[in-house]
N, C-alpha and C positions, 0 to 999 in steps of 0.2 A: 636585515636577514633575508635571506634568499633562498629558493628551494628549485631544484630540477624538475625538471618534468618526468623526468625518469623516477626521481626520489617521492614526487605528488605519488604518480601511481602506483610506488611500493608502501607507502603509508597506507593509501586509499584503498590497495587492495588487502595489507594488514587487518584494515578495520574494519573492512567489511566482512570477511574472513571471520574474524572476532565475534564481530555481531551475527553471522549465521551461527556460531555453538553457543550464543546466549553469555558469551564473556563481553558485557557489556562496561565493563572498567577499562579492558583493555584497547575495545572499541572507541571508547572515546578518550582515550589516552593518541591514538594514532590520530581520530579525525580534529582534534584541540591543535595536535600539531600542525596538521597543513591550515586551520582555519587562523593560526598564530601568523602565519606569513601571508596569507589572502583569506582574506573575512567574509568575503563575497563569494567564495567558492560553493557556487548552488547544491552541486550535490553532496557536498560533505556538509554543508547547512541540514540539508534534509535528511540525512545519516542521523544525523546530530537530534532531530524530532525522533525518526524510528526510534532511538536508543531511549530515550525521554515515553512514548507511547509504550515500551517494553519494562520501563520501569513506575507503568502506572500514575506519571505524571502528564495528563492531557493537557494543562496551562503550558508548562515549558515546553512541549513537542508544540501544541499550537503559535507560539514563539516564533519557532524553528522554520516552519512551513511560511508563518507570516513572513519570516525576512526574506526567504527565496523569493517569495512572491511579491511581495516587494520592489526587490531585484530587479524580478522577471514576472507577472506576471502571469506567464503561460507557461512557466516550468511543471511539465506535465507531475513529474513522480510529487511536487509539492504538492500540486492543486489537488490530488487523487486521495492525496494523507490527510489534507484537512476536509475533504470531502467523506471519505470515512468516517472522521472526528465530529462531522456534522451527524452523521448519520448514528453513531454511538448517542449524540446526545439528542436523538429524536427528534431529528431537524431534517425527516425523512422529503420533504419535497427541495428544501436547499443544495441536499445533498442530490439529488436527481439531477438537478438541475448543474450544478457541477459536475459529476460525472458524464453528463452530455456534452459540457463543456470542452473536456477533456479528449473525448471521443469525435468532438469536430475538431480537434489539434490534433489529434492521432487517432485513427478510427481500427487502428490496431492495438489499443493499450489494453492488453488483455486483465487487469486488475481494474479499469472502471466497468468492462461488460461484465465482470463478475460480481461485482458490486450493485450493477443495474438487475441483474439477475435477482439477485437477494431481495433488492425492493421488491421488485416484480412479482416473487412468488410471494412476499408476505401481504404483498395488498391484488395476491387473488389475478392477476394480469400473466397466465401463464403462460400465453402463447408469445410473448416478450419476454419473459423468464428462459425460456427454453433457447428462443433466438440468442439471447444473452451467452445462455451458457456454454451454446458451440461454440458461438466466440473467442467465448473465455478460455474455452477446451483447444481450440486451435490453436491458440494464442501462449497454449502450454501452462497458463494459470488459473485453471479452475481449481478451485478451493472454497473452504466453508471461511472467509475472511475472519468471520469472529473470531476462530480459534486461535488469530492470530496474536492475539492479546491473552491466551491462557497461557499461565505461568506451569501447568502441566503440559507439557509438550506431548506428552503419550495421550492426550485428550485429540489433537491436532490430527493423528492418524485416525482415530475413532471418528471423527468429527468430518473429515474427507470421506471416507468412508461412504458415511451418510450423504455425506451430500451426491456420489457420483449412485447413490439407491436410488436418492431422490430423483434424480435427473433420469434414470431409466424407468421408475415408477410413472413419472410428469408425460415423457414419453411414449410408453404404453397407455396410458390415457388419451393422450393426445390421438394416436394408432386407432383407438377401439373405437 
């Protein structure tokens, strides 16, 4: 069986599609298919973990990241997913340490500087936190990452919210 490259990218953009309104069945109904014809395809592997971390199974999302990286390695969006997954599981200096990783692979991935940011403010290093967070903000993804895993999505604007308080609160301190 054989699939277009035209046809890859209308699945792939199906399922991504899917997976941003939280229609996780139908997400991974599109990314099973392109992964039916190439099993190796990084980013629909790694699709395949988000969908797995949104349905609160961190084993099988960890899986997922595993085989990309596998793969590859230095597949940024993998290494970043199971860097997170470290860091949920309070495996806060592992998880640094990966997200640097990532950041000497891409020193624009705006989801590890927010992620470094997070460390940062929680162990008190806010003059790294803040570097982080323009980053992050440049980079068009600053967010309160956690909320990425709330099954309440109306918590996720709350939860941004705070965070961009935070960051002009961190700021005026930093100022005064």
């Amino acid at each position: 069986m054989s699939m277009s490259f035209d046809e890859k990218q209308e699945l792939y953009k199906q399922g991504n599609g899917a997976l941003e309104v939280g229609k996780l069945d139908e997400a991974e109904e599109h990314f099973q298919q392109i992964l039916a014809v190439e099993p190796e395809e990084l980013d629909t592997l790694n699709k395949m973990g988000v969908i797995h971390i949104y349905r609160q199974d961190k084993e099988q999302a960890r899986e997922y990241f595993q085989r990309c990286l596998d793969i590859n390695k230095d597949h940024i969006p993998s290494l970043s997913n199971m860097a997170s997954l470290e860091l949920e599981d309070g495996n806060v200096n592992k998880a640094e340490m990966m997200f640097r990783r990532v950041l000497a692979l891409d020193p624009n991935y705006g989801p590890a500087h927010n992620n470094l940011a997070y460390i940062f403010k929680k162990s008190g290093r806010l003059t790294e936190a803040v570097k982080h967070m323009k980053k992050a903000q440049k980079a068009g993804t600053f967010s309160v990452q956690r909320a990425a895993n709330s099954k309440n999505r109306g918590c996720l604007i709350v939860l941004i919210l705070a965070g961009i308080a935070l960051v002009l609160w961190i700021l005026n301190t930093l100022k005064g």
